[in-house]
Every structure is written in C-alpha cells, then in structure tokens.
C-alpha positions in Angstrom: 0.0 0.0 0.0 2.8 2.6 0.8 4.2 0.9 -2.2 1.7 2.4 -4.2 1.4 5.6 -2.4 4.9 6.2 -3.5 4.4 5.5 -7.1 1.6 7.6 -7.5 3.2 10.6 -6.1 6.4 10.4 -8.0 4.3 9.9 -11.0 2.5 12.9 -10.1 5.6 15.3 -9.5 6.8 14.0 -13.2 3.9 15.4 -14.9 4.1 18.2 -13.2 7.8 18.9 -13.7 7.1 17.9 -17.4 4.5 20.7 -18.2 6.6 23.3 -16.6 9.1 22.4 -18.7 7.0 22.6 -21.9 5.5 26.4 -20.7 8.3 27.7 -20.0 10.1 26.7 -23.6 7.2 28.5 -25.8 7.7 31.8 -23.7 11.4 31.7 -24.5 10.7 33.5 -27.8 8.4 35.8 -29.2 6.7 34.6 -32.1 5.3 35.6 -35.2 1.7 34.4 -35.7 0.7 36.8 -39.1 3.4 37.6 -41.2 4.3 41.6 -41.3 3.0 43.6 -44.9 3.8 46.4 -46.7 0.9 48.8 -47.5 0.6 52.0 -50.2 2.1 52.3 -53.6 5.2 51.1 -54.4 6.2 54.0 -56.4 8.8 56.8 -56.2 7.7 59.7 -54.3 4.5 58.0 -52.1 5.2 56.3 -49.2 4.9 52.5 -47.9 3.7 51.6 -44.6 4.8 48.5 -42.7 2.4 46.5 -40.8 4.3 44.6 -38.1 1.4 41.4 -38.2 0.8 39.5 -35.0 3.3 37.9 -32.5 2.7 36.3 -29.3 2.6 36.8 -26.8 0.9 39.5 -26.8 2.6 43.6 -26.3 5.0 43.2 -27.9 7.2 46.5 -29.4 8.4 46.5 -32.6 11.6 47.4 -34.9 11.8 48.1 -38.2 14.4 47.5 -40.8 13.6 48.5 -44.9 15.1 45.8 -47.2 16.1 46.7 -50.8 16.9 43.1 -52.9 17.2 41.6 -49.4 19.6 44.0 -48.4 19.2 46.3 -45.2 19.1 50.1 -46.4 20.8 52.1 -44.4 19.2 55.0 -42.2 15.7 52.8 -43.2 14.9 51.9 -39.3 11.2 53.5 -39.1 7.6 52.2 -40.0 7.4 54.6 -43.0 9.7 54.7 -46.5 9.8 56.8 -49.3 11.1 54.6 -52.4 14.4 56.6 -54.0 14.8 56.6 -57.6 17.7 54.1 -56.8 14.8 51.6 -55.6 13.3 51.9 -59.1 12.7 48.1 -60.4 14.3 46.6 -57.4 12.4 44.6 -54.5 11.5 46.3 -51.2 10.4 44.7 -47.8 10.3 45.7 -44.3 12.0 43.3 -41.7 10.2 43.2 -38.4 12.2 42.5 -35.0 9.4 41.9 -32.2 10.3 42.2 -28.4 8.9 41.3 -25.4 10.0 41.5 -21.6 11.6 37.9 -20.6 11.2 36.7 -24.2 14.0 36.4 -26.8 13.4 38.7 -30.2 11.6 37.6 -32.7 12.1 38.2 -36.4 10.0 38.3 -39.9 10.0 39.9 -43.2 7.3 40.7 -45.4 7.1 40.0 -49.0 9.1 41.9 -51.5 7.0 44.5 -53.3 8.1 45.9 -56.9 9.0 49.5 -57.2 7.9 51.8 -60.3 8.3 55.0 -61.3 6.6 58.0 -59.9 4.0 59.9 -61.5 4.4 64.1 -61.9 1.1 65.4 -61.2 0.1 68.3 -63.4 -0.6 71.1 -61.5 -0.5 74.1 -64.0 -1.1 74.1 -68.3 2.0 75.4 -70.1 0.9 78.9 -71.6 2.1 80.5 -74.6 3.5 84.4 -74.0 4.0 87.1 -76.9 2.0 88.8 -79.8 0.7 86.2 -82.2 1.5 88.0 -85.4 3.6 87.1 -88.4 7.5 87.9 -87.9 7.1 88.1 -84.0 8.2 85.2 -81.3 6.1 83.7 -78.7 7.9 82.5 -75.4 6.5 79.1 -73.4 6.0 79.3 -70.2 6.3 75.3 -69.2 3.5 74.9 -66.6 3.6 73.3 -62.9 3.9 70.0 -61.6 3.6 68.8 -57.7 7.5 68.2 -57.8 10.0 70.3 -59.8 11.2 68.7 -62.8 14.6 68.2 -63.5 14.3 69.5 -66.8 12.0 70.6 -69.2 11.9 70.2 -73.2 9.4 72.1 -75.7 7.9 71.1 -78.7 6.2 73.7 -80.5 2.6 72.4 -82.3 1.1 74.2 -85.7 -2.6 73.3 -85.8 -1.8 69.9 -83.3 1.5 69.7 -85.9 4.4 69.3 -84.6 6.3 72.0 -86.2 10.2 70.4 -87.1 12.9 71.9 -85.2 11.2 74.0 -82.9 12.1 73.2 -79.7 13.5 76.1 -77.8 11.8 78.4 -75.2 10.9 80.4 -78.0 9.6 80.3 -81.4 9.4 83.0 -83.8 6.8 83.0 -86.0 7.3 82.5 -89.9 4.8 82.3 -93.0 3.9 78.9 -92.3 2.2 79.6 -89.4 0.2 82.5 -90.8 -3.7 82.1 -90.1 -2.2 78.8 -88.4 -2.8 78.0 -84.6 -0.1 77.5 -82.5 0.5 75.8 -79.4 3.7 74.3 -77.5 4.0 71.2 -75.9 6.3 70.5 -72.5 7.7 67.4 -71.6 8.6 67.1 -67.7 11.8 64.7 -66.7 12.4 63.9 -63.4 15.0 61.1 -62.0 13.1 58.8 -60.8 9.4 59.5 -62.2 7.6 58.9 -65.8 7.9 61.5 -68.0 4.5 63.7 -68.1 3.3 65.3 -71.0 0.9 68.7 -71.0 -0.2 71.2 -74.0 -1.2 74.8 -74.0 -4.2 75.8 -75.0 -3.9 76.6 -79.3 -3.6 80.2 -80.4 -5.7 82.3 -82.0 -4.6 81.9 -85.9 -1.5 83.7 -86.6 -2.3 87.6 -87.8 -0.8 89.7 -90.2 3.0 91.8 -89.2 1.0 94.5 -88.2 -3.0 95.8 -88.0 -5.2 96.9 -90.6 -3.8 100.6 -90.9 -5.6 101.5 -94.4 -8.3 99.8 -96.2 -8.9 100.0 -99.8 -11.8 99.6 -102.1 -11.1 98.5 -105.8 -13.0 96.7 -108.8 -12.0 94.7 -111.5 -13.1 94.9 -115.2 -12.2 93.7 -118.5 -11.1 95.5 -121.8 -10.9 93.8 -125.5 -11.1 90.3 -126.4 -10.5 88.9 -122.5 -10.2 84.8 -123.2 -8.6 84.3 -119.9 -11.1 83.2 -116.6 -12.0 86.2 -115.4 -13.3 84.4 -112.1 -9.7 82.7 -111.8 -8.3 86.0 -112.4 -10.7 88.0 -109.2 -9.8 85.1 -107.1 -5.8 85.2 -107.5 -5.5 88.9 -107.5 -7.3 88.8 -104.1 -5.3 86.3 -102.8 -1.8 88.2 -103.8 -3.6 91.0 -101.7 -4.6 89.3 -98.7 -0.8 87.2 -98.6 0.9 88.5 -95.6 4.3 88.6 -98.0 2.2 91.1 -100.1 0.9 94.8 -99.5 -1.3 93.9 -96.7 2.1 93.4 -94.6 2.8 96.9 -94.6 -0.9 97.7 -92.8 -3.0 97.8 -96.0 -6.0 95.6 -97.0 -7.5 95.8 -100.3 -11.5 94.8 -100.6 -13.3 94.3 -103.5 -16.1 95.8 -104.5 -19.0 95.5 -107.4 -18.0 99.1 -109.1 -16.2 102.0 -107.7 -13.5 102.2 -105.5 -10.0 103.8 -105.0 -8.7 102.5 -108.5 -9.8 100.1 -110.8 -8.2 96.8 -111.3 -7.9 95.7 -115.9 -7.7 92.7 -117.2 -7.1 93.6 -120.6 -6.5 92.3 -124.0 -2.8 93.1 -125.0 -3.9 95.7 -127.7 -5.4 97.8 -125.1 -3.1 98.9 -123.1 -2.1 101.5 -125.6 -5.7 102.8 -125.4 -5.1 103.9 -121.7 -1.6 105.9 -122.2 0.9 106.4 -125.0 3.2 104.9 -122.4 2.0 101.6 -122.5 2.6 98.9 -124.8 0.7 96.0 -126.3 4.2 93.4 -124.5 3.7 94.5 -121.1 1.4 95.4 -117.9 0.8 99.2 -117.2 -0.6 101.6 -114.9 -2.8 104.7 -115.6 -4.3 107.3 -113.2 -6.4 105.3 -111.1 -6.0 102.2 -113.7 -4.0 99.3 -112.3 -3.8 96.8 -115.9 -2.9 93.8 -116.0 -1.7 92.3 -120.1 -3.6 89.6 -120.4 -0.7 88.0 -122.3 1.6 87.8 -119.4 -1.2 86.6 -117.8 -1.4 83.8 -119.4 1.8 83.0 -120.4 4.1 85.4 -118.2 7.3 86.4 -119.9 10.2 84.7 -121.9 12.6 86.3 -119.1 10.6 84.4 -116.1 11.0 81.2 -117.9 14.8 81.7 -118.2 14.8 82.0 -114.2 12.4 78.1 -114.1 9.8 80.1 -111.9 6.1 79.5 -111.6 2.7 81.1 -113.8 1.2 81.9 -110.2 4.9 83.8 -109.3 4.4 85.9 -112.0 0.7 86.8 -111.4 1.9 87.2 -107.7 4.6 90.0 -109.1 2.8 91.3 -111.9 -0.4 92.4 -109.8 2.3 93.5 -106.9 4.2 95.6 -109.2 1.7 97.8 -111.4 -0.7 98.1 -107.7 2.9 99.3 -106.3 2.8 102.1 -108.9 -0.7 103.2 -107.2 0.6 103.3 -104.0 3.2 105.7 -105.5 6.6 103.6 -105.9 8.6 104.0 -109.0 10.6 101.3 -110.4 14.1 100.7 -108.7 16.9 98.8 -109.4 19.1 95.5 -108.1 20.6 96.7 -104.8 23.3 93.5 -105.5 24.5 90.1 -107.0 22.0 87.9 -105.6 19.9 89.7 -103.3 15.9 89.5 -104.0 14.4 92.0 -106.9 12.8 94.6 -104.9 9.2 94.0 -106.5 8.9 97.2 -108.2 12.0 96.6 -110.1 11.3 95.4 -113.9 11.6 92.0 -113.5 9.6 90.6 -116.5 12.3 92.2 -118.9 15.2 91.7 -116.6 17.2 90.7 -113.1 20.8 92.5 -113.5 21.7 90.1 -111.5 19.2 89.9 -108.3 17.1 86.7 -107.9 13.2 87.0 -108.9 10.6 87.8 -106.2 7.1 88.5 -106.3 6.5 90.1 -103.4 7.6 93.7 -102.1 11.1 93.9 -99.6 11.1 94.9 -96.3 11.9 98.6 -97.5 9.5 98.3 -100.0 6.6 97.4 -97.4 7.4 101.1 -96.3 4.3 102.5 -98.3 4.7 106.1 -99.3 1.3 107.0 -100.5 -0.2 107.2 -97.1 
C-alpha cells in the first residue's frame, strides 16, 4: 500500500515537472503568428507603410528595418519609406524585430514589393506668352507639376503639328504659321518619375506683321477680247492682296467691290493697253491714273525672261499684280541693290534681273508704303 502511495506521487511530480518544462520553452521567444506587410504604392515619391502582423505573446514592441533586394538600407529603421529613384525596379520589404520582456526577439520579413516610377502630377497648363503676329516670337511658359522637374523640353505644335525643329523656349513665328494656330508642348523629366506630357491651350490663328492701318476699295473689269477666266483672275489677285508677303504686310487691305473704289483693277487684251496711255505697250502690264492693268498675255503665259529663271505662272501673277498696284501706292521702279539679293518688287523684272534673284513680293523697304 505505501508501495503504491509512493508511485503515484512520483508519477505525479513528473507530470508536473514535465509541463513546466513545456511552458516555459514556448515563452522563450516571441513569435510571429501573421506575417508583417507592406501597404501604399510602391512608387517613387509615395510612401509604404509596414504593418508589423501578429506575434505572441501578446505587447510586444516592434523594430523596423527597410530591405532593398534583401539588403538592409541604411538609415531605413522606421515604419514609414519613401522609395528613392535608386529603388526603381528593385524589390522592397520591411524586416520586423518583435520584443517582449523575458522573451528572446523575434524576427520576420514581409514580401518583397516591386518599385515603379513616380507619376508628376500636373498642376498648371503650359501657356504661350508674346504677340501672335507674323514675324514676332512667342515665349513658353512650361506649366507646374507637384514636384520640380529636372528638366523641361518644348515642342512647339502648328494646328496639333508638330512643327520640325522648334524646340526652344521660343519660337518666332514664320509664314507657315500664318492664319495657323499655335500651341507648344512641355515634356517634364524627373529622375526617378515617368515622363509627363501637358499642352497649351492653341492660339488664335497667326495675324498679319502689323493691323489693318488703311483699307482700300477696288474693282475689277475687263477690256478687249479677254479669253482668260476672269473668275480665276478675281480670285488670284485677291489672294496676292490678302498674302501676308504682299501689300497687306505693310498695314493695308484691299476689298473688293461691285464698281467704284479707289482704282480700278484691268484685265485687258494686250492691244489695249495702248488705249489707256501712249506709255504703255501692247508686250507689257501698265498703270494709268487710277487704272491698275494687268496684259492679259503675261497673264497667261508670263514672260520669256521668267522662264529663263524656271519660276512658276502663279509667281508671275503674284509679281505682276504686286508691281503695277505698287505704282498706285506711289513707288517707281528701282533697281538691283546686288548680286544675288531679291528684286525689290517694283524693279522690272519681267524684262530683266541685272543680277538679283526673282521675287514676287515687295522687300522689307518696299513694305514702307509712301502713299499714305
């Protein structure tokens, strides 16, 4: 009976032991019972957030340490991390170290998140600066993003176009874009970040070099056997007036009319135009008093001289109707100012060049209209 007493109490005081022992090994360490995560976007410029999971026991404090490729970054000891642009397409995860009062650390990692590029958000349009008319230059003015680029490129746009080689700051405005709009587009680079891409908002179309300073009434009619399309011939000669290269860059626009007018624009059969002065002839165009006559046989055809030189039938019309109107507005003819410089339009290019190149349209000095 003692016997048995005995055994049952030393089997007892085993178990006992036994349990204790088991206890008091699982509080030797803390340990991880959800693994830590990594929250927000894994981009350049927003942050990530680690969550340190769940440990037991319980109460534990935590440490952090950011891992880039599985490699502790230095200085990277917080909760919070703002991806670099040296983290771009490399792995991140947070390393957790969990303590606890009479426990030995713990440790866990998260996964590994990707890291991408950043994204400049546009703040402010790019806007276009300067006085949209032909000859003068219009300055960008790139816009705002919520970070400072690095740099900033242009491309300058001609109706949504983009217009070859204009890049710069500035672009100065040439015949092309006349009664063209314009707009420029900025490209933002940033290290570390996408590239981002915004547009102004298009100009008005592209004006003339300067405002409508004079206008000026004229009609057209015929004289003699006129074979040529006197529809063809309306529409051209307004066109010459209206080209920004023409009279109408020095201020003037010509309109017109049914009958009446300032002067009176002839088409007329090539043996007329000695009817109007004994100083015309029947081989060229003239101008008379308030008569601005146009040979319809240079109209057609222009002259032998202009085909020596390989230039156009609309270049000659351009030049012809330039020339004699040039004589209403008061110039007289002039002469080469040099080897290879353009004919000032009032010289007598349909006979000869003396050596200038053929133009059609007045020079600068020539724009200088003395009649009013």
């Amino acid at each position: 009976m003692l016997l048995r007493l005995a055994l049952t109490v030393g089997l007892a005081l085993t178990l006992v032991t036994g349990a204790t022992t088991v206890s008091h090994a699982q509080g030797d360490a803390v340990v991880n019972v959800v693994r830590p995560s990594v929250t927000g976007e894994p981009a350049v410029g927003a942050t990530l957030t680690a969550d340190p999971g769940e440990w037991t026991p319980g109460g534990a404090t935590y440490a952090y340490q950011w891992l880039r490729d599985g490699v502790p970054i230095a200085g990277a000891d917080r909760h919070r991390f703002q991806p670099r642009p040296k983290d771009v397409l490399h792995e991140l995860s947070v390393r957790v170290t969990a303590s606890s009062p009479g426990s030995t650390d713990g440790e866990a990692t998260s996964e590994a998140v990707s890291v991408h590029r950043g994204t400049l958000v546009l703040q402010d349009r790019p806007t276009i600066d300067g006085v949209r008319r032909l000859g003068r230059t219009l300055v960008a003015r790139p816009g705002s993003w919520d970070r400072r680029p690095d740099t900033v490129r242009y491309q300058w746009l001609r109706g949504g176009t983009v217009i070859a080689g204009a890049r710069g700051v500035r672009h100065r405005l040439v015949l092309a874009d006349f009664g063209r709009r314009i707009s420029v587009r900025v490209t933002a680079v940033k290290d570390g970040y996408g590239r981002a891409r915004a547009t102004s908002v298009e100009t008005k179309p592209i004006g003339h070099r300067v405002p409508v300073r004079h206008v000026v009434r004229y009609h057209v009619e015929t004289r003699g056997d006129v074979s040529a399309d006197v529809g063809v011939f309306k529409r051209q000669a307004q066109q010459t007036y209206d080209d920004p290269r023409g009279w109408r860059g020095s201020g003037i626009r010509f309109r017109r009319v049914a009958s009446g007018g300032a002067f009176t624009l002839v088409l007329a059969e090539a043996s007329q135009l000695p009817r109007f002065s004994s100083g015309c002839s029947a081989e060229w165009s003239c101008r008379v008093g308030r008569f601005v006559i146009i040979n319809q046989t240079r109209w057609l055809h222009a002259s032998p001289m202009w085909h020596q030189v390989h230039r156009s039938l609309r270049d000659y019309r351009h030049m012809v109707v330039n020339h004699e109107t040039g004589h209403w507005l008061g110039w007289d003819h002039r002469s080469c100012p040099g080897n290879g410089a353009p004919a000032p339009v009032m010289q007598q290019q349909s006979k000869g060049l003396d050596g200038c190149r053929a133009n059609p349209w007045p020079t600068a000095a020539e724009r200088n209209v003395p009649r009013f």
